[in-house]
C-alpha positions in Angstrom: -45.7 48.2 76.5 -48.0 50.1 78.3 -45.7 53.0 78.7 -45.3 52.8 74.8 -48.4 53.5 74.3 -49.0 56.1 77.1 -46.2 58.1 74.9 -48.4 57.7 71.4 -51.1 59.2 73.2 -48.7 61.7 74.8 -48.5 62.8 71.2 -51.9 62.5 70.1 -53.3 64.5 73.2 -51.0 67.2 72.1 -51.6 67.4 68.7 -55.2 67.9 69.5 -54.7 70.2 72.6 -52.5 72.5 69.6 -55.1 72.4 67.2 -57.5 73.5 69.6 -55.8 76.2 70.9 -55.3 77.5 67.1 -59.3 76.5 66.9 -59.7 79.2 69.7 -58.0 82.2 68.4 -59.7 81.7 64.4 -62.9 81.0 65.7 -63.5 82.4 69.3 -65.0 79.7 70.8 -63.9 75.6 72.3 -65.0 72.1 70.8 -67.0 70.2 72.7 -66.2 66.7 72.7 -68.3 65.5 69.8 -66.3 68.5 67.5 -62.9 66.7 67.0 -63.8 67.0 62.7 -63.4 70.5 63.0 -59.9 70.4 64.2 -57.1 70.4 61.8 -55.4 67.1 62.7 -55.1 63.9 62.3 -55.4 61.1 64.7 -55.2 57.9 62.8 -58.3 56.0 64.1 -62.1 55.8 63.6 -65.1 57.8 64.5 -66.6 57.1 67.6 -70.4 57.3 68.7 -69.9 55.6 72.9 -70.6 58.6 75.0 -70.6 61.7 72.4 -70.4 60.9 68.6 -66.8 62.7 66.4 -64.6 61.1 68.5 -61.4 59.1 67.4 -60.9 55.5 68.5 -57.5 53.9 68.5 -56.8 50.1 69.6 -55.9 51.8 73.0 -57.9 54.9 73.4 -60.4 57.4 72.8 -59.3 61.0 71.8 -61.6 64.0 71.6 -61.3 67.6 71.9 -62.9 68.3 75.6 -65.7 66.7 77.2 -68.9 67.7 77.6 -69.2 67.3 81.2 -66.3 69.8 81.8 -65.6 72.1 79.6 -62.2 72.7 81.2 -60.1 70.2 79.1 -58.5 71.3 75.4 -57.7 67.6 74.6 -58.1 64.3 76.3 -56.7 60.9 75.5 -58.9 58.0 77.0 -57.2 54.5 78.0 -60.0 51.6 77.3 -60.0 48.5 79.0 -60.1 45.5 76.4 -58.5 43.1 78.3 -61.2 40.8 79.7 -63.6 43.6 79.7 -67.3 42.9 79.7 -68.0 46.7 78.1 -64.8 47.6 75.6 -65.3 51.2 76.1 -64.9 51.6 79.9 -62.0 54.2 80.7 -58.9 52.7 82.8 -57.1 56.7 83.1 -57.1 59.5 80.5 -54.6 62.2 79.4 -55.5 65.3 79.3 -54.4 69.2 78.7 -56.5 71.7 80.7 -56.7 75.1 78.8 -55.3 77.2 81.9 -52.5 75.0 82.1 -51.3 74.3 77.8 -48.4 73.1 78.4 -49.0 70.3 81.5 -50.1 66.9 80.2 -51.8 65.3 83.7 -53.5 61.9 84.1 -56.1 60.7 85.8 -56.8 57.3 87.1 -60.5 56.0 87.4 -61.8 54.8 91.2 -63.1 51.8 90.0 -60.4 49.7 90.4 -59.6 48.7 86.7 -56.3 50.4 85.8 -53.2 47.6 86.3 -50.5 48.9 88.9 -48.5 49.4 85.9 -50.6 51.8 84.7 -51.4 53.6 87.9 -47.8 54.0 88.4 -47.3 55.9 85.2 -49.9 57.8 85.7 -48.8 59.1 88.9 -45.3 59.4 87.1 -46.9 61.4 84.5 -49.0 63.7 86.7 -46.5 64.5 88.8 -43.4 65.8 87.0 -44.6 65.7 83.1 -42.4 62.5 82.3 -41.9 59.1 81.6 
């Protein structure tokens, strides 16, 4: 299951990561995170205030354009805990495409513990050679 939805947000982060990229070349300049209605794309889902309002909530994650707190990222995909969670919105790993490297999807599993072995494993999967 988990690796099901790893592979929706596989697509989602790359939607976004495309449109941002085509963002860049009209317009000259990167989204921060809170941008993501500028984009021309669709991530079925709704709008988002926790952290930085404009982005896209799914059951599973949290997409956005970038981050604020480094600029380096054209799209990210954010895995929320719900499971026995006391805060809904606290990140397990994210997906993400880094603008020097468009065509790597990496993954990046948060210290604090909260990610299942399942998921760390993909995400090492993932991070290492591009696949699942």
């Amino acid at each position: 299951i988990e690796r099901a939805r790893m592979r929706e947000a596989i697509i989602g982060v790359r939607a976004i990561a495309n449109a941002h990229q085509l963002y860049y070349l009209t317009e000259g300049s990167y989204l921060k995170a809170s941008e993501m209605a500028k984009l021309d794309v669709t991530i079925p889902g709704t709008k988002n205030n926790t952290f930085s309002a404009g982005r896209i909530k799914t059951k599973d994650f949290i997409y956005s354009p970038g981050a604020s707190t480094n600029t380096n990222y054209l799209a990210l995909a954010q895995r929320v805990r719900t499971k026995g969670a006391t805060n809904e919105d606290r990140y397990v790993y994210f997906l993400y495409v880094k603008r020097n490297e468009p065509a790597k999807i990496g993954c990046y599993v948060y210290p604090d513990g909260s990610a299942s072995n399942i998921q760390k494993k993909l995400c090492e999967k993932l991070d290492a050679d591009g696949l699942l």
